[in-house]
C-alpha positions as CSV (number, residue, x, y, z in Angstrom):
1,X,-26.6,-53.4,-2.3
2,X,-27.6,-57.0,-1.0
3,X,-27.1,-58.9,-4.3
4,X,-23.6,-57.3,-4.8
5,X,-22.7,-58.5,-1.3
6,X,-24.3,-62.1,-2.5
7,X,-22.5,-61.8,-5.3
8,X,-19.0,-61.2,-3.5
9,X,-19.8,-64.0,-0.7
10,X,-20.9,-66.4,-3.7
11,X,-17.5,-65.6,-5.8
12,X,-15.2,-65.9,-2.6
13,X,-16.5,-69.6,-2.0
14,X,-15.9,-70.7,-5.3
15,X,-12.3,-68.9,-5.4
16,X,-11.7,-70.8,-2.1
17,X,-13.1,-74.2,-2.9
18,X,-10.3,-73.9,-6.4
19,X,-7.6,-73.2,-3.9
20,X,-8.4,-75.3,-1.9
21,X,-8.7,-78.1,-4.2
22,X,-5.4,-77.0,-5.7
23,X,-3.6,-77.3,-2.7
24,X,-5.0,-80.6,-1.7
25,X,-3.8,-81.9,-5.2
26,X,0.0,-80.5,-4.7
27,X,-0.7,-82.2,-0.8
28,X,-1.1,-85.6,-3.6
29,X,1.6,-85.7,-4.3
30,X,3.3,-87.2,-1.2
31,X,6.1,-84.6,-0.8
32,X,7.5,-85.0,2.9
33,X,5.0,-88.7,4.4
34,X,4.2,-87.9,7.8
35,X,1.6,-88.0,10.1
36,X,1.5,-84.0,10.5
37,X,1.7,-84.0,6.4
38,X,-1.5,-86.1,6.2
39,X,-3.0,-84.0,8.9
40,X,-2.5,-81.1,6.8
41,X,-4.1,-83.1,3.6
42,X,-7.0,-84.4,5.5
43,X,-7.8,-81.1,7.0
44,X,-7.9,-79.4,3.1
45,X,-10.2,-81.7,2.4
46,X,-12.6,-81.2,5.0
47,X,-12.4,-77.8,4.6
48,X,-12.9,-77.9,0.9
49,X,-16.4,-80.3,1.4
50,X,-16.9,-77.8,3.9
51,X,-17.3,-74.7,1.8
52,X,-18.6,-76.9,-0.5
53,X,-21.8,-77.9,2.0
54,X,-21.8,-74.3,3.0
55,X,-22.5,-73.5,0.3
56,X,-25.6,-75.6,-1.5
57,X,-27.2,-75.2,1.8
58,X,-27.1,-70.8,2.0
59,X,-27.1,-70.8,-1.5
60,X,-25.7,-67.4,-2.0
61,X,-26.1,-67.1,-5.8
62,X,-30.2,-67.4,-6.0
63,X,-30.2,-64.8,-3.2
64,X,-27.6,-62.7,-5.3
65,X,-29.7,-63.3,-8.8
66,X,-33.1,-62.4,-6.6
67,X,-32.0,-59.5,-4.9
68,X,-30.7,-58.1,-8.7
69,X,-34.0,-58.8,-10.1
70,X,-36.0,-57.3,-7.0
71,X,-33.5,-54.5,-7.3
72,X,-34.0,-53.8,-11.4
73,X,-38.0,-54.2,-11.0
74,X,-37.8,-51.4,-8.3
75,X,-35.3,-49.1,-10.4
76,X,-37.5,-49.4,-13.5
77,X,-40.8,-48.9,-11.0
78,X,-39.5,-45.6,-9.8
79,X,-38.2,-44.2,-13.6
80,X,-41.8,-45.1,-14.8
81,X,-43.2,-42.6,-11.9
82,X,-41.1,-39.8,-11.7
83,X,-41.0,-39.9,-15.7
84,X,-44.9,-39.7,-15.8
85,X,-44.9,-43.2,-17.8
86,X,-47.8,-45.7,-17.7
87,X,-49.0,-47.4,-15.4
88,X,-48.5,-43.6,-13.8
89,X,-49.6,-41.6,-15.9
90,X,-52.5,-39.8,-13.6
91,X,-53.3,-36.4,-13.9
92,X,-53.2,-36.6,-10.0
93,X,-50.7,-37.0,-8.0
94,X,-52.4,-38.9,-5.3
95,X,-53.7,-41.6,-7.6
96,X,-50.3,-41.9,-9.3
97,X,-48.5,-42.5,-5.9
98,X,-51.2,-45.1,-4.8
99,X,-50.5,-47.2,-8.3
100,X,-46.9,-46.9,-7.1
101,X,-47.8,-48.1,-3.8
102,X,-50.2,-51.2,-4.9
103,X,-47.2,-52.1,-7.4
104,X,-44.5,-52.0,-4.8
105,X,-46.3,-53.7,-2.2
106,X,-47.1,-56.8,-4.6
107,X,-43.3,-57.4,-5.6
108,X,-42.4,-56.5,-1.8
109,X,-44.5,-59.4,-0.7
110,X,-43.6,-61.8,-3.4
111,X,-39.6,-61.4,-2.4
112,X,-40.6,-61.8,1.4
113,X,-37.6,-64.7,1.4
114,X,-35.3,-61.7,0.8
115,X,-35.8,-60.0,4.1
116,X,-32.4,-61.2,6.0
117,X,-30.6,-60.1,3.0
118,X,-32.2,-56.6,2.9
119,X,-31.8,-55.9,6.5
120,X,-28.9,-53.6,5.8
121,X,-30.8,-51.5,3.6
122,X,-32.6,-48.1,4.8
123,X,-36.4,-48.5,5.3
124,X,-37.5,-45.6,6.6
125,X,-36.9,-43.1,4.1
126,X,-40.3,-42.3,1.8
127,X,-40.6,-44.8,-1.3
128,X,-41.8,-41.6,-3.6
129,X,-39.5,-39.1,-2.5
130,X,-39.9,-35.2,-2.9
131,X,-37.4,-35.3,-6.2
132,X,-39.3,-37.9,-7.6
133,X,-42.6,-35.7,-7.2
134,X,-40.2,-32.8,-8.7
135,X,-39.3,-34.6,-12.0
136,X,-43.1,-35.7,-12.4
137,X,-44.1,-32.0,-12.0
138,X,-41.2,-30.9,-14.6
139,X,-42.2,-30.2,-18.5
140,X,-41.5,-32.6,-20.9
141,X,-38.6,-31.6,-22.3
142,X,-37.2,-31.7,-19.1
143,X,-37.7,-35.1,-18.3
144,X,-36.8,-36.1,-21.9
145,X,-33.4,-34.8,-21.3
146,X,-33.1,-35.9,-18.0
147,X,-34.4,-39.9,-18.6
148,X,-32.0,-39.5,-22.4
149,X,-28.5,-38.4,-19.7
150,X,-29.3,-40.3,-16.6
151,X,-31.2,-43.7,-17.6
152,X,-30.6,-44.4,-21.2
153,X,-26.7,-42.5,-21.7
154,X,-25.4,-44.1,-18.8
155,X,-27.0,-48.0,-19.2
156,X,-25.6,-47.4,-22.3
157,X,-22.1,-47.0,-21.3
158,X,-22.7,-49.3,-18.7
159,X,-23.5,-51.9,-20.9
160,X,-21.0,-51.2,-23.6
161,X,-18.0,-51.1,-21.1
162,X,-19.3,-54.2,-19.5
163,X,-19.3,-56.1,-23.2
164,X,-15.4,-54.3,-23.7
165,X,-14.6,-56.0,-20.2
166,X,-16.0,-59.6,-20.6
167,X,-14.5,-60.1,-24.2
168,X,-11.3,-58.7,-22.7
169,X,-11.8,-61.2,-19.8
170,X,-13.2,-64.1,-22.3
171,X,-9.6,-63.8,-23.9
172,X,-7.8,-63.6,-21.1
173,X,-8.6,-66.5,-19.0
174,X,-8.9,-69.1,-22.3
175,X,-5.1,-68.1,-22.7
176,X,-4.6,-68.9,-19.1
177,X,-6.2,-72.4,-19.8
178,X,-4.3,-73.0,-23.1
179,X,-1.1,-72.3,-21.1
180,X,-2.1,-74.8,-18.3
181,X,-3.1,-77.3,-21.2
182,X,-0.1,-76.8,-22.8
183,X,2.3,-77.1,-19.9
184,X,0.6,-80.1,-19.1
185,X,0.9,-81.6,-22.7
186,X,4.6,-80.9,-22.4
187,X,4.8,-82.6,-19.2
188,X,3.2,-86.3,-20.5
189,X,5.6,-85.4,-24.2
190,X,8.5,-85.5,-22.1
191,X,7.8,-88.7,-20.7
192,X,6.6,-90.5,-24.0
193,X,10.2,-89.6,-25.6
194,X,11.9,-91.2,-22.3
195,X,10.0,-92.8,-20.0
196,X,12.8,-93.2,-17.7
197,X,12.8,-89.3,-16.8
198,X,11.5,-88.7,-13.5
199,X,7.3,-86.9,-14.2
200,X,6.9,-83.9,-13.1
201,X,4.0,-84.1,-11.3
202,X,0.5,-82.9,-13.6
203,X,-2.4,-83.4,-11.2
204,X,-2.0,-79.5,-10.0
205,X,-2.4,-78.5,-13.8
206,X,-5.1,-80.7,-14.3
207,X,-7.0,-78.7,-11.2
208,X,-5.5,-75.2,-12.5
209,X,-7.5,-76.2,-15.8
210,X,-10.4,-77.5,-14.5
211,X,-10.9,-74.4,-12.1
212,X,-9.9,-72.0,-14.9
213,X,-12.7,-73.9,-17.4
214,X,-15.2,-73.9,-14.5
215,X,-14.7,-70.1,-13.6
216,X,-15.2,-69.2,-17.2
217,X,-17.9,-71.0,-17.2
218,X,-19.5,-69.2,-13.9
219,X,-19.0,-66.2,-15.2
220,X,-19.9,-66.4,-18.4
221,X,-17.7,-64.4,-20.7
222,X,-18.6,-65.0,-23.9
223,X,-22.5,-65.0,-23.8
224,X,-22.3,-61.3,-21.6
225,X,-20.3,-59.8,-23.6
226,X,-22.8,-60.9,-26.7
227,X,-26.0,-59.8,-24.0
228,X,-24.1,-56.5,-23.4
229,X,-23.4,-55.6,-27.0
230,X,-27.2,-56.0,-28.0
231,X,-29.0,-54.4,-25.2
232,X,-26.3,-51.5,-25.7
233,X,-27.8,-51.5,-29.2
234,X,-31.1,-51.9,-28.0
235,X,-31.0,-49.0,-25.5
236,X,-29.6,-47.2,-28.9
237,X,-32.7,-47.5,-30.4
238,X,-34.8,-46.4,-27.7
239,X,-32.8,-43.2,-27.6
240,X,-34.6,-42.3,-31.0
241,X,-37.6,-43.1,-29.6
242,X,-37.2,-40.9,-26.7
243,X,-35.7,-37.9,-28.6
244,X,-38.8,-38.1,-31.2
245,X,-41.8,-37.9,-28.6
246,X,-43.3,-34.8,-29.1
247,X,-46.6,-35.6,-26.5
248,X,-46.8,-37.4,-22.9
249,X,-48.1,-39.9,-24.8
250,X,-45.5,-40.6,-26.9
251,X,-42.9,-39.9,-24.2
252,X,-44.8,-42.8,-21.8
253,X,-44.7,-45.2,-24.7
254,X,-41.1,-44.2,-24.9
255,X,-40.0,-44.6,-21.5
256,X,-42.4,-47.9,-21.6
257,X,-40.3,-49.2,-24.7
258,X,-36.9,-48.4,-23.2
259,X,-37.7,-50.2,-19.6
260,X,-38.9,-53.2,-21.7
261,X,-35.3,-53.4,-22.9
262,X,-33.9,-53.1,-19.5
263,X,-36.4,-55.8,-18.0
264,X,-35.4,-58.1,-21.2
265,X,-31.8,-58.1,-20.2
266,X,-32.4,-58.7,-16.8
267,X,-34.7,-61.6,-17.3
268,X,-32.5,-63.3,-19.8
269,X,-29.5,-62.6,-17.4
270,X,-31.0,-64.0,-14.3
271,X,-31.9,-67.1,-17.2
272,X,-28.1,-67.9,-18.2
273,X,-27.2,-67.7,-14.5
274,X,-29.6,-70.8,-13.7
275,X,-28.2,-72.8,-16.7
């Protein structure tokens, strides 16, 4: 999918620009003075502004948010069909497939700027494929059970084990700052009781803590896991909803409610990204 490989480029500059940095703060610290030494230092440098100009010019993150939001709007699109929801909920085929059309077509055109990233994708299969045309035709139980397994079960879990992961992640990388903070700390303590003791050098903790803060706050532990937990709720509720229609109205307004959820949590995650 394009905005998980935006995702991945967009994550493997940052991890490289913190290397980076931390080597060219270790490099600092004037270990072995020599042209060849400096060479090295210099060259660390320019590679770091590199990636670092590389990167505000391709800007890999907007495409990655973009191509998540294009891909969501699409998913929900195609649940709303095959699940005989409104704005498809014609008694005809035909006209049901030319509201999917119209509707595709406008957010098609609106992420034109998204072309190079989809080129990788397959075009030439049929946007309302025979299974979808399957599921419409199915009775309603049938597509209650199916859109209550294979939409609203598994976003769900999805959600719920994504919250477990990014409190478990939230933990683990505020440790890994404390323990760069701390060693730091110690590092100064030692020279306060004698200043006469050689320093250990601190500027590679100081980058180790800074990356570690600015990573946490790229990824955003703390306010997913909280996004997560609710919209796992939400979808909870929706489940009710679904389980209770007893009409196509009432399933449409269902499936309308539940994709409302999911469209929610998208926009407010595409939201905290830009922050």
């Amino acid at each position: 999918m394009a905005s998980n490989e935006q995702q991945a480029t967009f994550l493997r500059l940052i991890r490289a620009e913190y290397v980076l940095l931390f080597s060219a703060s270790v490099l600092s610290l004037d270990l072995w003075p020599s042209k060849a030494y400096f060479g090295v230092y210099a060259a660390v440098f320019l590679c770091s502004m590199g990636i670092l100009i590389f990167r505000s010019v391709t800007k890999p993150e907007q495409v990655w948010y973009q191509a998540r939001a294009l891909a969501e709007s699409v998913k929900t699109l195609t649940w709303r069909f095959a699940m005989r929801a409104q704005p498809f909920d014609d008694t005809r085929a035909a006209d049901a497939r030319a509201d999917f059309r119209k509707l595709m077509e406008g957010i098609l055109d609106s992420n034109r700027h998204l072309g190079s990233a989809l080129s990788g994708t397959d075009s030439a299969s049929p946007q309302t494929t025979d299974e979808m045309m399957s599921i419409r035709d199915s009775p309603l139980e049938e597509r209650k059970e199916l859109y209550l397994r294979k939409r609203i079960c598994e976003q769900r879990k999805w959600y719920e084990k994504k919250a477990r992961s990014n409190k478990r992640s939230a933990k683990t990388w505020m440790g890994l700052g404390v323990i760069a903070y701390a060693l730091g700390f110690s590092f100064i303590v030692v020279r306060i009781a004698d200043p006469a003791i050689p320093g250990w050098p601190t500027e590679p903790l100081i980058v180790v803590a800074a990356s570690l803060i600015g990573w946490t706050q790229i990824k955003k532990f703390n306010e997913l896991a909280s996004a997560y937990t609710l919209t796992a709720h939400e979808i909870g509720l929706t489940a009710d909803l679904i389980t209770d229609a007893n009409s196509d109205g009432a399933f449409s307004a269902a499936v309308n409610e539940a994709e409302l959820a999911f469209s929610r949590e998208h926009t407010q995650w595409v939201a905290r990204q830009n922050n």
